[in-house]
C-alpha positions in Angstrom: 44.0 -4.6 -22.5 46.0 -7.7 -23.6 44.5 -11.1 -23.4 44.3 -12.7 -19.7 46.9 -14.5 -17.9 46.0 -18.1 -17.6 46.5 -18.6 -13.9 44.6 -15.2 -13.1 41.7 -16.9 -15.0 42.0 -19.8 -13.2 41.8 -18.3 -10.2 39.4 -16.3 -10.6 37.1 -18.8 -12.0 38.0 -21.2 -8.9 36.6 -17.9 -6.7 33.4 -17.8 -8.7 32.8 -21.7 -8.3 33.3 -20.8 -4.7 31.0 -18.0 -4.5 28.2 -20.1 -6.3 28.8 -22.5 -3.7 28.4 -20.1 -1.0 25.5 -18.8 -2.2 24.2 -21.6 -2.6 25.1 -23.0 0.9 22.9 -19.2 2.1 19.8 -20.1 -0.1 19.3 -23.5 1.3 19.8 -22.4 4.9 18.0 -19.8 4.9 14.9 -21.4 2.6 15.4 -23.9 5.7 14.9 -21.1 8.3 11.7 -20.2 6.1 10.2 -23.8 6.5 10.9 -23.7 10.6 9.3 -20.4 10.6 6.1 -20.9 8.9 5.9 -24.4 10.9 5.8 -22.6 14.2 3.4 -19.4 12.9 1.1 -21.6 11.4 -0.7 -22.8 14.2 -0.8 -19.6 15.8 -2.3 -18.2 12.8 -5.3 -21.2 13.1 -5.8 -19.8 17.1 -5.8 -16.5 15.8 -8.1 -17.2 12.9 -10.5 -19.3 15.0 -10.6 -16.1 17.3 -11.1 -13.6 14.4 -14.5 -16.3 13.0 -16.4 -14.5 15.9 -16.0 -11.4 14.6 -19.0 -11.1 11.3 -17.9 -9.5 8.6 -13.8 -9.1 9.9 -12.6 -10.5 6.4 -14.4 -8.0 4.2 -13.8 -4.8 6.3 -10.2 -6.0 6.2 -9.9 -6.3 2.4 -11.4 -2.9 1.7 -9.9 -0.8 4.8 -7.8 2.0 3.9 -4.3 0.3 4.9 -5.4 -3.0 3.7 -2.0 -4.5 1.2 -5.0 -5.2 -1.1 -6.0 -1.6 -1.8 -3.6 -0.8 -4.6 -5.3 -4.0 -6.6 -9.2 -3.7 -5.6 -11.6 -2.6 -8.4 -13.0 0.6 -6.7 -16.1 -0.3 -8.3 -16.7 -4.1 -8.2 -14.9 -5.3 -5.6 -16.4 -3.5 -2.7 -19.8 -5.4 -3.6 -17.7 -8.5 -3.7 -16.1 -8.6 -0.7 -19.1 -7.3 1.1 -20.4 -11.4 0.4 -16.9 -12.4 1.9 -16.9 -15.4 5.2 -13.7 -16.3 5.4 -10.1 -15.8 4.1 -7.4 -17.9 4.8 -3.6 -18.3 3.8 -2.4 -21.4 4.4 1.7 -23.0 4.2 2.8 -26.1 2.6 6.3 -27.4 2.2 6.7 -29.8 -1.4 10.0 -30.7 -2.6 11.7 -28.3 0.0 9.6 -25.0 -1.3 7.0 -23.3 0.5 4.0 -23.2 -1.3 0.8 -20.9 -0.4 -2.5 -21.6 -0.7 -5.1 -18.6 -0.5 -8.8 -19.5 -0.2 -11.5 -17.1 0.1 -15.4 -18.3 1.1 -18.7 -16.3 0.2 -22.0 -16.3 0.8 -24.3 -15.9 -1.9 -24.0 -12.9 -3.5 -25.2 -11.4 -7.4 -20.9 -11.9 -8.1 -20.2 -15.1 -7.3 -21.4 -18.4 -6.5 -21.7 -19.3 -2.8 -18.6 -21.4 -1.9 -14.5 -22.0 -0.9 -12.5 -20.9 -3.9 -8.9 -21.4 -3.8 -5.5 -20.9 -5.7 -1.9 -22.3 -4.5 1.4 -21.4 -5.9 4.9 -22.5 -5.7 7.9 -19.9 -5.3 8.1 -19.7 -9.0 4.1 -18.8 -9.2 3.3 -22.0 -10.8 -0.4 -22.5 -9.9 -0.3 -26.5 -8.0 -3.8 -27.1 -7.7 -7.1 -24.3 -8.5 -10.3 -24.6 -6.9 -11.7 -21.9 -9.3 -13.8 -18.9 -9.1 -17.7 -19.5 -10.1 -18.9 -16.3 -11.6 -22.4 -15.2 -11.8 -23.6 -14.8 -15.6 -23.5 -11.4 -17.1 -20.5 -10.7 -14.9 -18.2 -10.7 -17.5 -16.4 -7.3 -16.5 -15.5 -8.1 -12.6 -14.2 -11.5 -14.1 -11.1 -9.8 -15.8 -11.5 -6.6 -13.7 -11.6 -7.9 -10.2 -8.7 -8.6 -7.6 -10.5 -11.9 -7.3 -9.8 -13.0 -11.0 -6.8 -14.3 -8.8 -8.9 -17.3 -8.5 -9.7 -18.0 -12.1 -8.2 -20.5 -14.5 -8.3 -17.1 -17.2 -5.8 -15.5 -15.1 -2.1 -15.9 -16.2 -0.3 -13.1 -15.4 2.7 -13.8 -13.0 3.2 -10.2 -12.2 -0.3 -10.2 -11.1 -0.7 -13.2 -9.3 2.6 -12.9 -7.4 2.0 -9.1 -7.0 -1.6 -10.8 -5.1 -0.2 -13.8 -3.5 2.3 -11.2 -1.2 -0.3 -8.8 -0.5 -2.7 -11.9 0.5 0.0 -13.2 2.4 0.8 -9.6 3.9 -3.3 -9.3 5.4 -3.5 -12.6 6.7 -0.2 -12.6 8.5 -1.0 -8.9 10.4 -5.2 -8.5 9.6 -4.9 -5.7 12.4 -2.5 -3.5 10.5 -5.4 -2.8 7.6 -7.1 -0.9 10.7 -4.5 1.4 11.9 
């Protein structure tokens, strides 16, 4: 193929600028329609939640029930005993900059894991970590703390595949609890 005709290139390049812009135009209306979305679910998710408090233990039979999102990441062996000391398990939408952030937060009682307490970890969209309420581990639990779904919640942890991977499965439980029981 000989070279390019000028005014084809410049055509097509002015089509590509326009595309960009287009697409461009979609992201930020529909990253709009996110923001509206999670404004109006939130507080029915806080009804919901307050509703779900009454039932003991709901959080922990959630996490390990067969059709939990969080199966495919649970230590078969440690996390079961974790999430056994398991209160409370929220996920909870911000909005900074025009980005939805999420904050997960997880509460135990005490427990031979973990220390008794509200641990949390909250992400932008591009998984950057915005403020960590870590994880206090238990001495001579060294393996759970690098084995465990719930290293999500520890400084250590740096992997992006991971953390995202957990974020949208957190996400995925707290938004429909009732589908880990079906």
């Amino acid at each position: 193929m000989s070279s390019i005709p000028v005014d084809v290139l410049n055509a097509v390049t002015q089509c590509n600028e326009k595309v960009t812009a287009v697409e461009k135009e979609i992201e930020e209306f529909t990253n709009q329609v996110r923001i509206d979305f999670r404004s109006k679910i939130e507080p029915l998710f806080d009804k919901r939640h307050l509703e779900l408090e009454k039932i003991e233990g709901f959080w922990g039979s959630a996490f390990v029930a067969v059709e939990s999102p969080l199966m495919g990441l649970l230590n078969g062996t440690i996390d079961p005993k974790i999430v056994r000391a398991l209160t409370d398990f929220r996920v909870k939408t911000s909005v900074r900059d025009g980005s939805i952030c999420r904050c997960v937060s997880v509460t135990f009682r005490p427990n031979m894991f973990v220390k008794e307490g509200t641990f949390s970890r909250e992400l932008d969209p591009s998984v950057n970590t915005l403020s960590l309420q870590p994880i206090l581990w238990k001495p001579g639990t060294e393996k759970a703390r690098t084995d465990s779904l719930f290293r999500f919640f520890s400084p250590e942890c740096k992997d992006i595949e991971f953390l995202e991977r957990a974020l949208t499965e957190f996400d995925e439980l707290f938004q429909n609890p009732l589908l880990a029981f079906e």
